[in-house]
C-alpha positions as MATLAB code, in Angstrom:
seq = 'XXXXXXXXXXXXXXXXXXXXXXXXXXXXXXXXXXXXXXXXXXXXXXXXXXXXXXXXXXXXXXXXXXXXXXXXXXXXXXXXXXXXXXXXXXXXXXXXXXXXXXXXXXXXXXXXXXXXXXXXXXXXXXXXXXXXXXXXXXXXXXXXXXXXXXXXXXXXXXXXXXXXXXXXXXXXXXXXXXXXXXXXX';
ca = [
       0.000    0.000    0.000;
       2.981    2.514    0.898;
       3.909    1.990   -2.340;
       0.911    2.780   -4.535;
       0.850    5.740   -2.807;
       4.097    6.570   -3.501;
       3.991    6.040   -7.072;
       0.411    8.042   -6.762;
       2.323   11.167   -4.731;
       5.183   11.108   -7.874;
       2.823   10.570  -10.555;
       0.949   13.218   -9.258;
       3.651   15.585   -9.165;
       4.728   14.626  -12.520;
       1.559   15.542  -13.552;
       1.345   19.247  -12.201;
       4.624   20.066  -13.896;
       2.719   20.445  -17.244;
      -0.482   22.223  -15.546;
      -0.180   24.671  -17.857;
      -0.623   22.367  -20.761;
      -3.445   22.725  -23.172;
      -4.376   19.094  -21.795;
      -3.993   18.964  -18.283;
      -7.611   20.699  -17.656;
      -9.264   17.566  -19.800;
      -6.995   15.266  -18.561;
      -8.302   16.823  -15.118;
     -11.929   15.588  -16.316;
     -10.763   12.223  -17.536;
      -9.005   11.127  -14.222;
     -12.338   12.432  -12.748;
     -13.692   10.065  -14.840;
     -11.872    7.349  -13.918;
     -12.018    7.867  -10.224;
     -15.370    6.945  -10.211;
     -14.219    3.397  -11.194;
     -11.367    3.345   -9.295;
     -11.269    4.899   -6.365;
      -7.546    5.542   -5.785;
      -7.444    8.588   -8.221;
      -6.824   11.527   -4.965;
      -9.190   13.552   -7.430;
      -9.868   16.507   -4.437;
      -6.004   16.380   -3.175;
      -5.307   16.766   -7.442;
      -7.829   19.725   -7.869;
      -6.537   21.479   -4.489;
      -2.840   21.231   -5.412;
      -3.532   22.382   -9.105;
      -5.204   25.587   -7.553;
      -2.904   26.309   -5.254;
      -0.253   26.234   -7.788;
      -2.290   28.251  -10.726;
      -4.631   30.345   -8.401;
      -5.578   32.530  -11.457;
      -7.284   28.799  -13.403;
      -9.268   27.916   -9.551;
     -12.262   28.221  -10.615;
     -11.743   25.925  -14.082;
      -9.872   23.266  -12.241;
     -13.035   22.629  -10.061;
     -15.507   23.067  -13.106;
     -13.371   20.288  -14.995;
     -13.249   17.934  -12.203;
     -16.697   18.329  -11.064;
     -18.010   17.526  -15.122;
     -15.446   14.315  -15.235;
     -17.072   13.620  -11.486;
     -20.274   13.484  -12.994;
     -19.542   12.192  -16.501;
     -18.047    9.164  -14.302;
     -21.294    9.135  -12.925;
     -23.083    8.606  -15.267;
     -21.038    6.525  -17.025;
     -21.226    3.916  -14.023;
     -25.341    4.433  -13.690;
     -25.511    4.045  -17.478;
     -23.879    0.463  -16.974;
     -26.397   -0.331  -13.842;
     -29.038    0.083  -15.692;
     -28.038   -1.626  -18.997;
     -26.427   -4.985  -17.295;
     -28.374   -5.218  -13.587;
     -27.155   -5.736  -10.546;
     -25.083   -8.253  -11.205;
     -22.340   -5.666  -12.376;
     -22.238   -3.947   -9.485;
     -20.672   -7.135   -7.646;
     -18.391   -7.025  -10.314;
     -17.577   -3.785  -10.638;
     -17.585   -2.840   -6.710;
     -17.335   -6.711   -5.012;
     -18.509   -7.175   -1.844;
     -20.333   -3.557   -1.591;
     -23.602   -4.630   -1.351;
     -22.852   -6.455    2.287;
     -20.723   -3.553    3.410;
     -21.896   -1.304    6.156;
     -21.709    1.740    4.141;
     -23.587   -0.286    1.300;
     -26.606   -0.508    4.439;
     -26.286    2.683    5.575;
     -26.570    4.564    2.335;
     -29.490    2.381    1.215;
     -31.027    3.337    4.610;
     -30.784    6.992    4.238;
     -31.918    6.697    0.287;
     -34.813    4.777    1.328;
     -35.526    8.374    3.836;
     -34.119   11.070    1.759;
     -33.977    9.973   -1.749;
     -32.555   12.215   -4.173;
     -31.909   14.841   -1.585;
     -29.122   11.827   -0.572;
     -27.775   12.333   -3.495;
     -27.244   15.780   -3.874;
     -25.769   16.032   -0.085;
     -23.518   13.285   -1.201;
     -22.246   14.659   -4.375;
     -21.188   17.996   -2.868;
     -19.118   16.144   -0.154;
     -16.079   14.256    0.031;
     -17.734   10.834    0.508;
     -17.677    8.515   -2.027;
     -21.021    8.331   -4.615;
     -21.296    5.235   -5.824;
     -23.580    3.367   -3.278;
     -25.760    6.398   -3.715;
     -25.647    6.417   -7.780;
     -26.030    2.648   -7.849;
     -28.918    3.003   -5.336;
     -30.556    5.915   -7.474;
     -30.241    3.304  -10.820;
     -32.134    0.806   -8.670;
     -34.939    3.295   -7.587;
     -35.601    3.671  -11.371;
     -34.744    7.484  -11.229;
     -33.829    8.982  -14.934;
     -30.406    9.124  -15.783;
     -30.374   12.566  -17.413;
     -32.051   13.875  -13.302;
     -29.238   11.858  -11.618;
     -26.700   13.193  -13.975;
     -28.039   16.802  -13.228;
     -27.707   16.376   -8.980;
     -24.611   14.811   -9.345;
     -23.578   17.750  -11.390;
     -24.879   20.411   -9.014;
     -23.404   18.484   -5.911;
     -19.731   18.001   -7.663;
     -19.615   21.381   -9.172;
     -20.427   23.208   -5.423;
     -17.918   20.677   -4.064;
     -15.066   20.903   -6.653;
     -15.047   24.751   -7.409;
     -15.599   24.932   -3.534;
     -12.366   22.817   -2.944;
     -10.417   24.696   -5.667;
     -11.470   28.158   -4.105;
     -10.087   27.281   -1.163;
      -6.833   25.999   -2.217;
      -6.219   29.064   -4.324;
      -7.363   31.775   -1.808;
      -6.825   30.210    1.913;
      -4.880   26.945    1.940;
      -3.901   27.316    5.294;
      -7.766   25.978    5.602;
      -7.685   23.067    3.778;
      -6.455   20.504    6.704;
      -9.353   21.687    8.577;
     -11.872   20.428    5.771;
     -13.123   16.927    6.907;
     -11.801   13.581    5.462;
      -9.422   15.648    3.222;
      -5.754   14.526    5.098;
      -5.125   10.843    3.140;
      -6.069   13.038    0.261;
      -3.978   15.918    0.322;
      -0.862   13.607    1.810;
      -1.308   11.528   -1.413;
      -0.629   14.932   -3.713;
       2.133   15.529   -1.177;
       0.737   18.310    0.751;
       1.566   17.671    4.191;
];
């Protein structure tokens, strides 16, 4: 583990020596993308750093990364609702046993797409909630647009703050594995 994340931290910084590449702001979007697969991608600690060190592009590093957040989205609701259920065991295994699996199916069951939305603007993860919202037979093109919403407030949030007061960002709740994987300490 100590070593994915250093090999993370130095790709990372590899990266943000060409941040002002034509590129790097899609490039942004696709490992936003890929994050929601993943889920080792430090996507906030990437959109944070990238603001702090082009405070001038803040506000288009968290527009970028909250549209790949949501294309990713998408993308993985898209594939719920084409194959089932049976790709989410696939895709995420063991998730639907998982407390947070419960949990989040708990407070969907209360707070539906309101869940979402709350989700999607914070750092927790939102797949169980996307994969929950496929389920519940909600229209992709209204999950896409919460999910949107929630990563855009979150993202361009995260970037402000990282361009204009850093010295907050440690204080901003389950953000320290993230930021130590980008190598802010």
């Amino acid at each position: 583990m100590d070593k994915l994340k250093r090999l993370i931290t130095h790709a990372v910084k590899l990266l943000q020596y060409y941040i002002d590449r034509v590129w790097y702001l899609p490039l942004l979007s696709v490992l936003a993308i890929l994050d929601v697969f993943l889920v080792v991608l430090p996507t906030d600690g990437l959109t944070i750093s990238s603001s702090m060190l082009k405070p001038a592009k803040w506000f288009y590093f968290g527009l970028f990364s909250a549209i790949g957040s949501a294309i990713g989205g998408l993308i993985l609701c898209y594939i719920i609702q084409s194959y089932g259920i049976q790709i989410v065991e696939t895709l995420f295994p063991h998730i639907q046993g998982s407390n947070a699996w419960i949990q989040t199916q708990k407070f969907f069951d209360q707070y539906g797409l309101w869940l979402l939305f709350v989700i999607a603007a914070s750092p927790l993860s939102q797949q169980p909630v996307l994969i929950l919202a496929v389920l519940a037979e909600i229209p992709l093109l209204q999950i896409f647009l919460i999910t949107l919403l929630g990563r855009s407030l979150k993202f361009i949030l995260f970037a402000y703050i990282g361009s204009h007061t850093p010295h907050l960002i440690k204080k901003l709740w389950g953000m320290k594995d993230e930021l130590e994987e980008v190598g802010i300490e």
